[in-house]
N, C-alpha and C positions, 0 to 999 in steps of 0.2 A: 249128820245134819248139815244142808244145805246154808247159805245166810244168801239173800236174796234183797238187792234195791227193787223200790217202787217207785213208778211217777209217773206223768202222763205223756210223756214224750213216745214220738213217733217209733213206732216197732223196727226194729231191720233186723238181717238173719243173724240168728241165734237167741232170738229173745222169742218169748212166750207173753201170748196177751192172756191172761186170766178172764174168768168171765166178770170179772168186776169191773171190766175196762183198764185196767193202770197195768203197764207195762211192768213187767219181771225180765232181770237178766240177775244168772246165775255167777257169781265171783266165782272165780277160778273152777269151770266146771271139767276141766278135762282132771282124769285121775295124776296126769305127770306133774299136776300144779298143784299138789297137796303142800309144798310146802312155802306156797306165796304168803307175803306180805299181806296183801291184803286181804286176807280171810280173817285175819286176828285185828285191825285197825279198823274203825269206822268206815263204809264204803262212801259216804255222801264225800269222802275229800277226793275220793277219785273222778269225782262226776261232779265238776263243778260248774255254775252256772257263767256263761258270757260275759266277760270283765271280770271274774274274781281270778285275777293272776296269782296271788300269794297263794291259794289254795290247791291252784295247778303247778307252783312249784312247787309248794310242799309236797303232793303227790309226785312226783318226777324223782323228787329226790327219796319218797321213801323204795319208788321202784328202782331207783338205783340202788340202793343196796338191799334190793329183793336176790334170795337165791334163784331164783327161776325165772329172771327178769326175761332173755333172750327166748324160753320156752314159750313164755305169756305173749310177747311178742308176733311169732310166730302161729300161736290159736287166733290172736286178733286178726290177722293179716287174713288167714283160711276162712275165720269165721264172717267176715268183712265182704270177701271175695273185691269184686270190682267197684263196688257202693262207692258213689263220689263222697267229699268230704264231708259235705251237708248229710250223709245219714250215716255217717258214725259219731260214738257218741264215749266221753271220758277218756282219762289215761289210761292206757294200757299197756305195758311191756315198758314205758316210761316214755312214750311217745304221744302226743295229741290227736287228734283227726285227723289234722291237715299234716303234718308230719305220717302221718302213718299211709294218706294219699299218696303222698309223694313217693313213699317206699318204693309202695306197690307199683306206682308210673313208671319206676327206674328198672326193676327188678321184670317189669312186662317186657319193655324197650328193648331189657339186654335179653332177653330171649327171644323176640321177632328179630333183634341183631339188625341185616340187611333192609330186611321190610321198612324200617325206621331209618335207615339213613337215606333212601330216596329222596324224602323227602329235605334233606340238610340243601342249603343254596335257594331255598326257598321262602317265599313268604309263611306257609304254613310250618315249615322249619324252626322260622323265628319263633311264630307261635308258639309249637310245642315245646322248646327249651323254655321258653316264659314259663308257659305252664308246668311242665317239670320243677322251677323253682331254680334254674340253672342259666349260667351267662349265655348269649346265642352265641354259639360258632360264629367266622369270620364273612363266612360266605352265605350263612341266615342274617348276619347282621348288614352286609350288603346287598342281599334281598329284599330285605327291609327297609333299607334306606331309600334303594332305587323307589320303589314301589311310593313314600312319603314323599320323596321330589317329584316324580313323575305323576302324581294324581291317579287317581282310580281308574282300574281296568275300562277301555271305551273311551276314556277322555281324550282329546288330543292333546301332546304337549306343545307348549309353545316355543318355537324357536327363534 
């Protein structure tokens, strides 16, 4: 027997809309996760609403001492695929959304390798270490500066 949350929040892959409209996502559906934490624990503490932080640490720490933490982890991450952070949804593996974005941004990066450091010394550079969640390099971080003294592409500077 399966145990299944409901609620109205927006679908992303791996979840199932019922015809009753309210979204279903499956607790630990892959078979190697039979012996998660959270199939035995109420599921609503995994899936907490925006601002209830004590409920999202309570969950972190029950998936920290989940046996299959690192497996669950890993289903999230596949079943996720590239979804930005806005359409994942709960803890899972003991990671957040936006923790679990960033994983994936880190784990893309080191596999493009080359393709991704082109861009390092640059303004988009900076960007993307921002957005990775990570300090800019020295040479994004001088990109970046230039780029705030010197006013927007087209302008002239004044000498």
């Amino acid at each position: 027997m399966s145990r299944r949350i409901t609620g109205a929040r927006k679908a992303v892959d791996g979840c199932r809309r019922p015809p009753n409209g309210e979204l279903g996502v499956d607790l630990a559906p892959d078979p190697g996760l039979r012996g998660a934490l959270c199939k035995v624990i109420e599921p609503e503490i995994f899936y907490p609403e925006p601002g209830e932080d004590a409920t999202a640490d309570m969950a972190r720490e029950l998936c920290g001492r989940c046996p299959v933490r690192s497996a669950c982890l890993e289903a999230a991450l596949a079943a996720e695929g590239s979804a930005v952070a806005g359409k994942r949804f709960g803890i899972r593996g003991g990671e957040g959304p936006k923790e679990r974005y960033l994983i994936y941004r880190r784990r893309r990066r080191a596999a493009l390798g080359d393709e991704v450091t082109r861009t390092c010394g640059k303004t988009a550079g900076y960007y993307r270490h921002r957005r990775d969640g990570e300090d800019p390099c020295p040479a994004c971080l001088d990109a970046y500066r230039q780029r705030r003294t010197s006013g927007r592409a087209g302008k002239a500077v004044a000498a």
